[in-house]
C-alpha positions as CSV (number, residue, x, y, z in Angstrom):
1,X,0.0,0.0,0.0
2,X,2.7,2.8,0.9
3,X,4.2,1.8,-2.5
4,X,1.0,2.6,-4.2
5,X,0.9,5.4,-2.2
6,X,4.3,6.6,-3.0
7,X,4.2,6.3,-6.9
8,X,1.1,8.5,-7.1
9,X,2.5,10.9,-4.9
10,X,5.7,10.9,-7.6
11,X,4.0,10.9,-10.4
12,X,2.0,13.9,-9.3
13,X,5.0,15.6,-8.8
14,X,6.4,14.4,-11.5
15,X,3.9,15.9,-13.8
16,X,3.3,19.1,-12.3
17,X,5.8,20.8,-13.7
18,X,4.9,19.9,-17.6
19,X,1.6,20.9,-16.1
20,X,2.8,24.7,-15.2
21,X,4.4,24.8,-18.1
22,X,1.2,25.5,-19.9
23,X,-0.1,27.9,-17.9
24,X,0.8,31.5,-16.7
25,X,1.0,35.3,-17.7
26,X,1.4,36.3,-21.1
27,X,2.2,39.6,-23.3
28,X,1.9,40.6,-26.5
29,X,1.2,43.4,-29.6
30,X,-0.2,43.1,-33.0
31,X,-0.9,45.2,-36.2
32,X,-3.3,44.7,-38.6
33,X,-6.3,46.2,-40.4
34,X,-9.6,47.4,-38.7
35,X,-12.7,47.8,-41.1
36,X,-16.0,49.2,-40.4
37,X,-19.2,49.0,-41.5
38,X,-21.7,51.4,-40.4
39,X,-24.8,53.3,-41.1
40,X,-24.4,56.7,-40.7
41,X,-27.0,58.8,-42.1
42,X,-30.7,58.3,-43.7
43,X,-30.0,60.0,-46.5
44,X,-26.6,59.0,-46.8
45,X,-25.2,55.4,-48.2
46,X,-23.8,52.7,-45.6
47,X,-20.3,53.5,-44.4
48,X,-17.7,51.2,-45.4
49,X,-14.2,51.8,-44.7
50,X,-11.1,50.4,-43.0
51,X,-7.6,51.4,-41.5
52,X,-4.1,50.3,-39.7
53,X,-4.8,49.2,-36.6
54,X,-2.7,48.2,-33.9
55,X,-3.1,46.3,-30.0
56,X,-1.4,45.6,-27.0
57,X,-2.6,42.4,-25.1
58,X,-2.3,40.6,-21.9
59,X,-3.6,37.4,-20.1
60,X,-3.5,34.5,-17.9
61,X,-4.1,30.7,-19.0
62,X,-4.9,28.7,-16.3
63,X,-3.6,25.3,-18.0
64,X,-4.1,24.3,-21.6
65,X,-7.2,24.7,-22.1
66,X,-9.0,28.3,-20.9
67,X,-7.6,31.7,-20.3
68,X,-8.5,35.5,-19.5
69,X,-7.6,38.0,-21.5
70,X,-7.0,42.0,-21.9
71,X,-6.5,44.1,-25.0
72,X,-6.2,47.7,-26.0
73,X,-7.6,48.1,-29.6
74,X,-6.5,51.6,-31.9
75,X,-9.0,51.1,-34.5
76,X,-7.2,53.9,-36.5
77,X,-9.6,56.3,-38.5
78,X,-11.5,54.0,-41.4
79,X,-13.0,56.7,-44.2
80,X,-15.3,56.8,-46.8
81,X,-16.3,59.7,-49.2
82,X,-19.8,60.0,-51.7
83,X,-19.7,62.5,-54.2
84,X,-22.2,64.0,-56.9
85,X,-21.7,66.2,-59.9
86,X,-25.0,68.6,-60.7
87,X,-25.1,71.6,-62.5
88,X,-21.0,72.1,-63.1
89,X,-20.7,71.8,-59.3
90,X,-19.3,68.9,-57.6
91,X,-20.4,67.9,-54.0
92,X,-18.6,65.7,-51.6
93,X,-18.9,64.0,-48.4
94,X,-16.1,62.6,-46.4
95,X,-16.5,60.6,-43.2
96,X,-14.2,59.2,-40.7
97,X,-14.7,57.2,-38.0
98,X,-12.2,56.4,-35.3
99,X,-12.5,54.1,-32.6
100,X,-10.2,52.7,-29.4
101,X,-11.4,50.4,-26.8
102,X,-10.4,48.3,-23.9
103,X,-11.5,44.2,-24.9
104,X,-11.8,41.6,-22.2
105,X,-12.6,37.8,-23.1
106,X,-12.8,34.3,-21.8
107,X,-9.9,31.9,-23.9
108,X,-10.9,28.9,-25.1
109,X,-7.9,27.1,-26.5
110,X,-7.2,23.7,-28.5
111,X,-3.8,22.4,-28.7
112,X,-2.9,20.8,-31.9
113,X,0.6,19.2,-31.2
114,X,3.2,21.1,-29.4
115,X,3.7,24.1,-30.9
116,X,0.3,24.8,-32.4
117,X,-3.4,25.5,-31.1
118,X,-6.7,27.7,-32.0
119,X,-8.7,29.5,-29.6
120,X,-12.0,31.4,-29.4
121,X,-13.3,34.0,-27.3
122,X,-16.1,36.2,-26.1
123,X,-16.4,39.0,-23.7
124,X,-17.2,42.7,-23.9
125,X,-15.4,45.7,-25.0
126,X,-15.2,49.3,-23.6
127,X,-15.0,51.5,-26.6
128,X,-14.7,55.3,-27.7
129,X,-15.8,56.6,-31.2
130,X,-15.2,59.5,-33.0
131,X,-17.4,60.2,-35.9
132,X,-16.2,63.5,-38.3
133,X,-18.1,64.4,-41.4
134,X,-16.4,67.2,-44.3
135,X,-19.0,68.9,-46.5
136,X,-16.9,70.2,-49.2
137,X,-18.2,71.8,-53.0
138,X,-15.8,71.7,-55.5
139,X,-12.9,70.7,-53.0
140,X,-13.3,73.8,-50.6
141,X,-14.3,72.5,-47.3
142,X,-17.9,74.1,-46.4
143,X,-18.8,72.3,-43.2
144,X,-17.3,70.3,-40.8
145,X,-19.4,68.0,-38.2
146,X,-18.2,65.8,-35.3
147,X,-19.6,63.2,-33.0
148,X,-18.1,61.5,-30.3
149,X,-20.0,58.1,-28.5
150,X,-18.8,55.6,-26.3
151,X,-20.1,52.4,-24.7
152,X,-19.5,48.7,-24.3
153,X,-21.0,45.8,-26.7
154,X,-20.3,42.0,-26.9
155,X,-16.9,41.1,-29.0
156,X,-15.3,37.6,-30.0
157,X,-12.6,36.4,-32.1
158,X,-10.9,33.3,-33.6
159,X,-7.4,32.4,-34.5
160,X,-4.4,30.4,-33.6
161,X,-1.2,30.4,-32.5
162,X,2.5,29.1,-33.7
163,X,4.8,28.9,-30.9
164,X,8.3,29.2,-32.5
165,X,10.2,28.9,-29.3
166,X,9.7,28.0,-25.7
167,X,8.0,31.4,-24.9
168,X,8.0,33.1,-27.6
169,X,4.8,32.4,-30.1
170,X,2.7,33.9,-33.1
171,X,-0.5,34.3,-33.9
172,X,-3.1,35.6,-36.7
173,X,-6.8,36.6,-35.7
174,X,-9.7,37.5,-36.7
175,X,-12.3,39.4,-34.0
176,X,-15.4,41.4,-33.9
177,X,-17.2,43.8,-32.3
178,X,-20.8,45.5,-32.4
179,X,-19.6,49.3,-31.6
180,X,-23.5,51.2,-31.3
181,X,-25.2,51.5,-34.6
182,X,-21.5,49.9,-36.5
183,X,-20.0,46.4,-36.7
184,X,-16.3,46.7,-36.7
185,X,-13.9,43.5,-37.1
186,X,-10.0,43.5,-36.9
187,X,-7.8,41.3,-38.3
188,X,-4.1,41.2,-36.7
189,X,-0.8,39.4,-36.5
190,X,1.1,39.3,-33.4
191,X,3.9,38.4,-31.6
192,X,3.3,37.1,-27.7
193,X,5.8,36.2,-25.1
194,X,4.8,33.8,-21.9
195,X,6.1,33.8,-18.9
């Protein structure tokens, strides 16, 4: 019995650090291209535009499998522009929208081998908008409008990671979010480091 006893009690210890090896904190930044998708105005068309983005992100994965995680998203400033001709005179409208936000989600994650896995995840983010419309007739800028909103809506995201060396990993991903009356998605490459 105390030999029974004694090789569970080393293989648990045995395993444990394999086991911690898997979890812990984690860092990271990516760049990649926001796009939005938005209507802005009755009278106007839908919105469709799309920008540089960048993030910086941190988590915790508690094991293999699950994990919490915090990013800050720069959006950029997506733009889009309609114009009309009539009479000799040409009319144009430019809009920009910017948006940051602070993203929080719940990691699911699925190793595939050793150095590879996808994950998905949901949570919420905290954003800031900035809407700014140019009126302009024949180039010369005859009205300018902004609008500034903020709130927080449901995001998620899928993607997968490649880790290259011990610590070090990559990953592509594709996440969206509902951002008021807008849906705006992001797709990013980054580099992450685990500790």
């Amino acid at each position: 019995m105390r030999l029974i006893v004694g090789l569970v009690a080393a293989s648990v210890f045995a395993v444990s650090p394999a086991m911690a090896d898997d979890g812990g904190f984690y860092v990271g930044a990516g760049l990649g291209q926001a796009s939005v998708d938005a209507d802005i105005d009755d009278g106007l068309p839908d919105f469709d535009g799309s920008d540089t983005a960048f993030k910086l992100f941190g988590g915790y994965k508690f094991g293999k499998y699950i994990g919490l995680e915090l990013e800050y998203i720069d959006g950029g400033e997506a733009d889009d522009s309609w114009r009309q001709e009539f009479k000799g005179v040409t009319e144009e409208i430019r809009a920009t929208i910017g948006f940051t936000g602070w993203n929080a989600s719940l990691v699911g994650i699925l190793p595939i081998g050793e150095k590879f896995d996808v994950f998905a995840k949901i949570g919420a983010i905290m954003w800031d908008a900035d809407l700014v419309l140019d009126y302009r007739v024949d180039g010369s800028l005859v009205e300018r409008e902004r609008l500034s909103d903020d709130g927080s809506e449901f995001s998620w995201g899928i993607g997968g990671s490649w880790y290259f060396l011990q610590n070090f990993g990559a990953r592509i991903e594709y996440q969206g979010f509902d951002i008021d009356d807008a849906d705006a998605d992001l797709i990013s490459a980054s580099v992450l480091w685990q500790f």
